[in-house]
C-alpha positions as CSV (number, residue, x, y, z in Angstrom):
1,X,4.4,-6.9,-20.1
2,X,3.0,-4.0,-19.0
3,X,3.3,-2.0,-15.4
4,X,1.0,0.5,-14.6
5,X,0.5,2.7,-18.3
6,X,4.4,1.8,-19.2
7,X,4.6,-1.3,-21.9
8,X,8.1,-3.1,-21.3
9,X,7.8,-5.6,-24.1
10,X,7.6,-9.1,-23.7
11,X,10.1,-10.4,-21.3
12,X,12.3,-7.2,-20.3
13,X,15.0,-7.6,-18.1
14,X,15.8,-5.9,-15.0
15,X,18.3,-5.0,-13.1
16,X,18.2,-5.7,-9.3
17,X,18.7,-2.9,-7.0
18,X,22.1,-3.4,-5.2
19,X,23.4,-1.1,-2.3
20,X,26.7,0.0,-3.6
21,X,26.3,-1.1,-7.1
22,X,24.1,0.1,-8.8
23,X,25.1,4.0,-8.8
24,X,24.9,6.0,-12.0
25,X,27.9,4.7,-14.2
26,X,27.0,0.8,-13.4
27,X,23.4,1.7,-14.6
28,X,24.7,3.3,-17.4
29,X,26.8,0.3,-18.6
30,X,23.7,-2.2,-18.1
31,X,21.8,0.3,-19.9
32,X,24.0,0.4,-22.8
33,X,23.8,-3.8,-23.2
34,X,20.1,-4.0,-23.2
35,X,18.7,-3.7,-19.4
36,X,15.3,-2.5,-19.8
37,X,14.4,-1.0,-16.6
38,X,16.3,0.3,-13.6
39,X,16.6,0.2,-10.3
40,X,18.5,2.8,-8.3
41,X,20.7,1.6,-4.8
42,X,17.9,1.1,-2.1
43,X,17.0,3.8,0.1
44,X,15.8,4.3,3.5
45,X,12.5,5.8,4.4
46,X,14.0,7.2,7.8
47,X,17.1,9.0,6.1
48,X,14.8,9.9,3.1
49,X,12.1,11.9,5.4
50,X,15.6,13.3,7.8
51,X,16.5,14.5,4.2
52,X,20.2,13.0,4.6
53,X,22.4,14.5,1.3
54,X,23.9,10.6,0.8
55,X,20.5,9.0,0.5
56,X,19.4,11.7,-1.7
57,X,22.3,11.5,-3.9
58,X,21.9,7.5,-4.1
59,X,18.3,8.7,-6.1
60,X,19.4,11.3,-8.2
61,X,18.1,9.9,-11.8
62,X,19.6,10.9,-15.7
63,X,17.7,10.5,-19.0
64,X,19.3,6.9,-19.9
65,X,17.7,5.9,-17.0
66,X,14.1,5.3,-18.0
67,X,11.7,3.1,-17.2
68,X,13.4,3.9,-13.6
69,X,12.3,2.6,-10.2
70,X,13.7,4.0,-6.5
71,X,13.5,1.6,-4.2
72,X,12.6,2.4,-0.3
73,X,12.8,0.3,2.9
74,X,11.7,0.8,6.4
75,X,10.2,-0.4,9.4
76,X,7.7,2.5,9.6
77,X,4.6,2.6,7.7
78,X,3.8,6.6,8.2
79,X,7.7,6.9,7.5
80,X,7.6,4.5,4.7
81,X,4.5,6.9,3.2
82,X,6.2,10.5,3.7
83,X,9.4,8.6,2.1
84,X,7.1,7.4,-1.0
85,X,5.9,10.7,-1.5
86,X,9.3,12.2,-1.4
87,X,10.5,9.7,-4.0
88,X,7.2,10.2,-6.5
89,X,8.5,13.8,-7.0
90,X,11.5,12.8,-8.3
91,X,9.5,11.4,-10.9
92,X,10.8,7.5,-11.5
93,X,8.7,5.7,-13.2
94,X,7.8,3.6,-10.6
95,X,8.5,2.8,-6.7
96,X,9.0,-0.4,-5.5
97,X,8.9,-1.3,-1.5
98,X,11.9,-3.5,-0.2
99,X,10.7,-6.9,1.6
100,X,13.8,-8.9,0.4
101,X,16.7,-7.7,1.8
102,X,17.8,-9.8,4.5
103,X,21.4,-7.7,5.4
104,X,21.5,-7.7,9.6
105,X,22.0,-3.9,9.2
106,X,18.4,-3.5,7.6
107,X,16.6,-6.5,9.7
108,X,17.4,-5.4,12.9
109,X,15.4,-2.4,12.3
110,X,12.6,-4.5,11.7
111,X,12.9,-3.5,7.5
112,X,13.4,-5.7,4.6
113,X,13.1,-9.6,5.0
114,X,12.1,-8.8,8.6
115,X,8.4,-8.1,7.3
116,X,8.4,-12.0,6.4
117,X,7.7,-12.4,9.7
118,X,4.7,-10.0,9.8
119,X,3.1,-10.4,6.7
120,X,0.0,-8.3,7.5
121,X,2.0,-5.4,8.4
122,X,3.7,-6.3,4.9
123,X,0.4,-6.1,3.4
124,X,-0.9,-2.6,5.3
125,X,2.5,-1.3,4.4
126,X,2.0,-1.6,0.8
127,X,-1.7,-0.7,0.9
128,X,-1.0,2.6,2.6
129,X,2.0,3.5,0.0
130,X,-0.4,2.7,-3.0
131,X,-3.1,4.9,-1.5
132,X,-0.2,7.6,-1.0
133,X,1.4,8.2,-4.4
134,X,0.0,8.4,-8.5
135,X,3.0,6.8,-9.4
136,X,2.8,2.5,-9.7
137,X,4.2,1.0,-6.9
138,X,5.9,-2.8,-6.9
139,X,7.5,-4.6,-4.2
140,X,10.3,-7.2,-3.9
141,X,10.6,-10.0,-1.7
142,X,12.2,-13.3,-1.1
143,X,9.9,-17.1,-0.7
144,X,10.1,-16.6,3.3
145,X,12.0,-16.5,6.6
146,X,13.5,-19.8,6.2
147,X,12.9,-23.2,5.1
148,X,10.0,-24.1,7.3
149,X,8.2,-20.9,6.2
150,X,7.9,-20.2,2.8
151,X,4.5,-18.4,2.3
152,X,5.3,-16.9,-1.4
153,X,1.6,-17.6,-2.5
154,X,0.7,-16.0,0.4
155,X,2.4,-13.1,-0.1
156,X,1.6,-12.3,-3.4
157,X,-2.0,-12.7,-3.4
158,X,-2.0,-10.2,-0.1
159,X,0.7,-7.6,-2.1
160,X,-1.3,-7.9,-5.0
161,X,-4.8,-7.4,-2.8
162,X,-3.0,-4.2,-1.5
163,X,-2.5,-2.8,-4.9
164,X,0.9,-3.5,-5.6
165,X,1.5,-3.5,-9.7
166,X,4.2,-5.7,-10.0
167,X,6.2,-8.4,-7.5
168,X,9.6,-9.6,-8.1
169,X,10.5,-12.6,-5.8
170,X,14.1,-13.5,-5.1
171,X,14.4,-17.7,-5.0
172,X,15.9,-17.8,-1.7
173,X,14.6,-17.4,2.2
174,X,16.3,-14.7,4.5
175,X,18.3,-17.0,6.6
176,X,19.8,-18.5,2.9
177,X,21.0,-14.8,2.6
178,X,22.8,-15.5,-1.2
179,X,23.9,-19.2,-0.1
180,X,23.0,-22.4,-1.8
181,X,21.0,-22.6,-5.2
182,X,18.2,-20.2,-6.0
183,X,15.0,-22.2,-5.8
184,X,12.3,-21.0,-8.7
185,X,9.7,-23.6,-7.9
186,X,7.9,-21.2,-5.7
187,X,7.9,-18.2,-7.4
188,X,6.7,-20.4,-10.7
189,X,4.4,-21.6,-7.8
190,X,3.2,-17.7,-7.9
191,X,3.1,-16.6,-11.4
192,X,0.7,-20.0,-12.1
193,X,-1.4,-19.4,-9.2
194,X,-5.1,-18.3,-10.9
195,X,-5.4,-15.7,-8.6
196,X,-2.4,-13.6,-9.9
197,X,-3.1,-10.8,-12.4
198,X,0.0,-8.6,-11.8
199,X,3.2,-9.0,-13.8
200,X,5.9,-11.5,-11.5
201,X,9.5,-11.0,-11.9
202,X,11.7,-13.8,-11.2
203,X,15.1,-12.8,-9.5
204,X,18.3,-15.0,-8.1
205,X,21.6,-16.7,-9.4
206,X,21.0,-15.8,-13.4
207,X,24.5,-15.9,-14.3
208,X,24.2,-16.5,-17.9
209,X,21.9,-16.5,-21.1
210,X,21.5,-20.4,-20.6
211,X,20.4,-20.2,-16.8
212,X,18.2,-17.4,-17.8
213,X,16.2,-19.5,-20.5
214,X,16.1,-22.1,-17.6
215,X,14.4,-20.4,-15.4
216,X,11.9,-18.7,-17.8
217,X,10.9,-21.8,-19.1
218,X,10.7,-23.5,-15.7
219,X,8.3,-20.8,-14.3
220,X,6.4,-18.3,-17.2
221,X,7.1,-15.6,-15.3
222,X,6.7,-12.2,-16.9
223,X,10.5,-10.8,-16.4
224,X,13.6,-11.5,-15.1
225,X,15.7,-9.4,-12.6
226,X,19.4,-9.7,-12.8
227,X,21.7,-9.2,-9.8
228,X,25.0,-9.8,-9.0
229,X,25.4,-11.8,-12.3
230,X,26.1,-8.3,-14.0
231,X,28.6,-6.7,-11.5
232,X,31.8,-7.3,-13.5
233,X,29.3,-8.1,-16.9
234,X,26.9,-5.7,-17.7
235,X,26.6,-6.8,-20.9
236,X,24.8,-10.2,-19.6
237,X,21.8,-8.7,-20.7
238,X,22.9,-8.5,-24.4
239,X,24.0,-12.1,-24.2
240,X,20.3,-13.1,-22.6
241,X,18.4,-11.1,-25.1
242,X,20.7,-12.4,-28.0
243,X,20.3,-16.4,-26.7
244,X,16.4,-16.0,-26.5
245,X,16.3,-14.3,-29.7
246,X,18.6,-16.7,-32.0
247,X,19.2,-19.9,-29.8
248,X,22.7,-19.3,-29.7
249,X,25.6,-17.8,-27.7
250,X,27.0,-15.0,-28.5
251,X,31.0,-15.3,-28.9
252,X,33.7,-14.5,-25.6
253,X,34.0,-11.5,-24.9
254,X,37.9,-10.8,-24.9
255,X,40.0,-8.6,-22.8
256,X,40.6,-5.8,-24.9
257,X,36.4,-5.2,-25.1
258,X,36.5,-5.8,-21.7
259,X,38.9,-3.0,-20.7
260,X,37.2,-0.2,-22.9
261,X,33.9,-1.0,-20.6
262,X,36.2,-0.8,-17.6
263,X,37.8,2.7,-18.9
264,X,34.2,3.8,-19.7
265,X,32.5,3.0,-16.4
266,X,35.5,4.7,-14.7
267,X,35.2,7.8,-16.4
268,X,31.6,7.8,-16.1
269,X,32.4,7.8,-12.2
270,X,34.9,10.2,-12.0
271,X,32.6,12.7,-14.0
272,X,29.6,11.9,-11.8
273,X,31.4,11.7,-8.5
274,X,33.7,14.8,-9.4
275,X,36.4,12.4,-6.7
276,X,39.2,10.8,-7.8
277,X,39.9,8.4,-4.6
278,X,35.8,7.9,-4.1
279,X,34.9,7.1,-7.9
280,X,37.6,4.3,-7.5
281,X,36.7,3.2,-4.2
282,X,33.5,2.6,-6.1
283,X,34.8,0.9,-8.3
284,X,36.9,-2.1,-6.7
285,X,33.6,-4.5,-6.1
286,X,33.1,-4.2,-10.2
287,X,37.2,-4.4,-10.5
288,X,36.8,-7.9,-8.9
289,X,34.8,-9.1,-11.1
290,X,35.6,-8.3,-14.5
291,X,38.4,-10.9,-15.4
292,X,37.3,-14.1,-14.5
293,X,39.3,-17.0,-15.0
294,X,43.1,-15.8,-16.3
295,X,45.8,-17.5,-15.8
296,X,48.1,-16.1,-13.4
297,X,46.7,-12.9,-12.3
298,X,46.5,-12.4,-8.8
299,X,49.1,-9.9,-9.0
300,X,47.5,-7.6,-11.2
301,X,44.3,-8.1,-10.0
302,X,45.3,-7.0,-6.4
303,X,47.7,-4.2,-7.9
304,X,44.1,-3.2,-9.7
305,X,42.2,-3.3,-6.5
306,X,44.8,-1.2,-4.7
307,X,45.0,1.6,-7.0
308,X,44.1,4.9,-5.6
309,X,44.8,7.2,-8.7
310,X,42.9,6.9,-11.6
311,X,47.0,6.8,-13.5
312,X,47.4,3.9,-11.2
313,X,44.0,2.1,-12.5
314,X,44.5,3.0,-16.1
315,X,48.6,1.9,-16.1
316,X,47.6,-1.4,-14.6
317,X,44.8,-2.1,-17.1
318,X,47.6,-1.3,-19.5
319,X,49.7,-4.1,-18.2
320,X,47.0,-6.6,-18.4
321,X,46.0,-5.7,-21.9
322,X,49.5,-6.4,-22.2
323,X,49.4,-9.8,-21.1
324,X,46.0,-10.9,-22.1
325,X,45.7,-9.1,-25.4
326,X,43.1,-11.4,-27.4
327,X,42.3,-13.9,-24.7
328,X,39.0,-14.4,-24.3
329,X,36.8,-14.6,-20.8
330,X,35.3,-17.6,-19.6
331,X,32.1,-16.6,-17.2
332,X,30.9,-20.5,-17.1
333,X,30.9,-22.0,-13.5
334,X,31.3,-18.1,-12.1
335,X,30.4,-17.9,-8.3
336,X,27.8,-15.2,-7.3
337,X,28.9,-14.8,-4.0
C-alpha cells in the first residue's frame, strides 16, 4: 500500500486518532508493538488559525513518529485551508480531514459527522485542502448520518474525485456514536467498488488479532485503523501482525509485562508533560483499561485511578504485582465502550 510517495507495506496498521489518547507517550507504546503509522489527537482548524498553545501542543511530532498524520476538523472551508497550511509546516507525513467524528461538541459546530449531511460541502472541503498544501491529504469518515442514510459509495468516489489519497471509513453511522456492532459491509462495499483507486482503510470495534483477520477477509481493504482496542493494549498490533503472519496467537500477556508498559508510558508522560498531577490525569482513561478481567480488583483499580502522585501510582502497581504476579490477562469478550 502505498500513500502519496510513502510505501507502508502490505497491510499496515494504523492507529486511529483519539482526542485525549493519543498524545506522545501512547503513540510511543503503539509504536513500539508494531503500529505503522500515526495519527496525532485531532485538531481544530479555528484554534489552529487563533494559534491556541493547547492545540499546538496536541501536534507537536518526535522522530518515532513517522509515517505521521495531523488530523484537522472544522466547519470552515477558508479556515480549514489556513489550518492545513499551518499543519503542512510541521512536516507530518500526511494530513487527513476529520468527517467522522460525531461528539455533540464538534457537530454542533457544523464539523465532523455533521458534513454527512452536506456531502458537497464535504467534497469542496477536501478539494480546496488538496489544492492548498504539497503534502498527501486523506480523510476519515463514518457510512452516514444514520441508518436510513448511508451514502459511503457516495462518499468515497466524491473524496476520492476531490483528490483525497487515502479514506479510512469507520463501520458505524453518527447517531450509532460507538454503540452496537461495527458494520464492514459498506466500507467492503467501497474498497470493491470499480471506481476506487485510492488505498481504503477499514476502522471500528478490532479488538483482537482474530477480529482483525475477520474483517480483512470480509472486505480487502488495504489497511486497518485501530482505535479504542489499543487504549490499555498497545501491543494489539504485535498480536495482529503476529496472527496474520503465523496463524496463531501469541501467548497472554501477564501482569508483570503489563506493568513495565504501564511504568514506561508513565515516565514517558511525566518527561513529556514536565507535570506530575497532569501526566497522571492523562493517564487514568489507559489506567482503566489495562487489567482486564482480575479477580477481585476493584479496590486497586480505583485506588489506581485516584492516585495523584506518581509514588502513589507506582506503590499501587506494586501491590498488584503483588497480587497478580504471573496471572495472565484475558482481553477476549473486552467492551470498547
Amino acid at each position: 500500500m502505498k500513500i502519496g510517495e510513502i510505501e507502508l507495506g502490505k497491510l499496515p496498521l494504523f492507529l486511529a486518532p483519539m482526542e485525549d489518547v493519543t498524545y506522545k507517550s501512547f503513540r510511543y507504546m503503539c509504536k513500539k508493538f508494531g503500529a505503522d503509522v500515526m495519527y496525532t489527537e485531532f485538531v481544530s482548524s479555528e484554534a489552529l488559525i487563533r494559534n491556541i498553545q493547547k492545540t499546538r501542543q496536541k501536534m507537536a511530532l518526535f522522530d518515532f513518529d513517522s509515517p505521521v498524520a495531523i488530523q484537522i476538523y472544522g466547519h470552515n472551508i477558508q479556515s480549514m485551508v489556513e489550518a492545513a497550511k499551518i499543519v503542512e509546516e510541521l512536516q507530518p507525513d500526511f494530513i487527513d480531514i476529520n468527517f467522522g467524528c460525531p461528539m455533540k461538541k464538534i457537530i454542533r459546530h457544523g464539523a465532523g459527522a455533521s458534513l454527512l449531511q452536506d456531502i458537497p460541502k464535504m467534497g469542496k472541503m477536501a478539494a480546496e485542502v488538496v489544492k492548498a498544501v504539497k503534502l498527501p491529504v486523506m480523510a476519515k469518515t463514518r457510512l452516514g448520518w444514520d441508518d436510513s442514510d448511508k451514502p459511503t459509495v457516495e462518499i468515497a468516489e466524491r473524496l476520492q474525485d476531490a483528490g483525497i489519497a487515502a479514506l479510512a471509513i469507520h463501520g458505524r453511522t453518527r447517531k450509532q456514536l460507538y454503540t452496537g456492532e461495527a458494520d464492514w459491509t459498506l466500507i467492503g462495499e467501497v474498497k470493491q467498488n470499480p471506481r476506487m483507486r485510492i488505498p481504503v482503510i477499514g476502522n471500528g470495534d478490532i479488538n483482537g488479532p482474530e477480529k482483525a483477520k475477520t474483517f480483512y477477509e470480509q472486505t480487502g481493504v488495504d489497511a486497518l485503523m485501530v482505535g479504542r482496542g489499543a487504549i490499555g493494549r498497545p501491543w494489539i498490533f504485535k498480536e495482529i501482525k503476529h496472527y496474520f503472519e503465523k496463524g496463531e496467537l501469541l501467548s497472554p500477556i501477564a501482569v508483570d509485562e503489563v506493568i513495565l508498559n504501564v511504568r514506561e508510558q508513565l515516565k514517558l508522560n511525566l518527561e513529556w508533560r514536565d507535570n506530575e498531577r497532569s501526566a497522571i490525569l492523562m493517564m487514568r482513561r489507559h489506567f482503566a483499561k489495562y487489567f482486564p478481567h482480575l479477580p477481585n480488583f476493584r479496590e486497586l483499580k480505583i485506588q489506581l485511578l485516584q492516585a495523584n502522585t506518581f509514588d502513589e501510582v507506582n506503590h499501587t502497581l506494586d501491590l498488584i504485582l503483588q497480587h497478580y504476579k504471573g496471572f495472565q490477562l484475558d482481553y477476549s469478550n473486552i467492551s470498547l465502550k
